[in-house]
N, C-alpha and C positions, 0 to 999 in steps of 0.2 A: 852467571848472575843468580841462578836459584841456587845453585849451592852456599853459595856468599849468605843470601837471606837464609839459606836453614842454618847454616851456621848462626848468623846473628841471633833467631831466632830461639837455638838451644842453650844459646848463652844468656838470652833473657830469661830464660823459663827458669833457667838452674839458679839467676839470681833473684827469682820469684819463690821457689823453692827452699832458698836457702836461706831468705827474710821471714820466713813465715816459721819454718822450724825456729827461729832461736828469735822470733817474734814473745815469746811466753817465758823463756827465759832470764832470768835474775832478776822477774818481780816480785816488788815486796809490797807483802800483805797489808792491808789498809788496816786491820784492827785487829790486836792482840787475844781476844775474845775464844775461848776453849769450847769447842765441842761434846755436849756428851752425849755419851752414847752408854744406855743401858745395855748389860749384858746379863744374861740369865744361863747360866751352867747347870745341868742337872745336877753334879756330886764333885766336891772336891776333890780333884781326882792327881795323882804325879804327871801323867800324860799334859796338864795343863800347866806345868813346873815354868814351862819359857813365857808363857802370858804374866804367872805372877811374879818373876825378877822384874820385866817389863816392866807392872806398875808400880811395883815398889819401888823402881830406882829412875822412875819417874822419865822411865822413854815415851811412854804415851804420851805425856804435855809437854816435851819438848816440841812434838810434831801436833800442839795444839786438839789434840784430844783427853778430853776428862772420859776416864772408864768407872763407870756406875754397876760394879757387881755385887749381883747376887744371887744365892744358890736356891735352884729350885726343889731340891730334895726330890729328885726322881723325874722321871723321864714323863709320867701321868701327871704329875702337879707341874712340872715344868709347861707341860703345854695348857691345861686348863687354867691356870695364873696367866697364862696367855692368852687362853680367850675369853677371860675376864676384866684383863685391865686394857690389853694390848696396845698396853704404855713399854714393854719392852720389846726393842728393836731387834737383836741378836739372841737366839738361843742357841745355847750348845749342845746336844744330845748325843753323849755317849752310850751307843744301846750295847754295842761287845766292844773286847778290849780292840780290835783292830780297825773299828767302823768309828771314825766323827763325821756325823754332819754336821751344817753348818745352815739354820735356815734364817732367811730373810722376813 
């Protein structure tokens, strides 16, 4: 008899489990409405070559994001245009060629 009920019971759970995974699946967006998101890069750089196809061939608003770039001329102006407007959301800071960060 307990085994019976653990059984029943692992087969509820896994069909609890497996409603809630694909619960969020193939809904659709209530409003077409694009996101943007300002970007602030220090220096146009080749290293950022796959961001600009991206928006030029317009993969960022397929996935409902508008990208608002612009370059900060330098790594000191990049950040103080930052804590002056801190209207932009992403900056990108490339301090050498091997180091991106990526601040919030």
């Amino acid at each position: 008899m307990t085994r019976k009920k653990f059984c029943i019971g692992c087969i509820l759970l896994s069909f609890i489990f497996i409603v809630t995974i694909f619960t969020g699946c193939g809904g659709k967006k209530d409003s077409k409405a694009l996101v943007t998101v300002k970007l602030n890069e220090v220096a146009r750089s080749v290293f950022y070559a796959p961001m600009y196809v991206a928006i030029n061939k317009g993969m960022f608003k397929e996935q409902g994001i508008n990208i608002d770039l612009t370059t900060g001329q330098g790594a000191e102006a990049a950040i103080s245009k930052h804590k002056k407007a801190q209207s932009v959301k992403l900056r990108l800071l490339n301090t050498s060629i091997t180091s991106n960060k990526i601040y919030l």
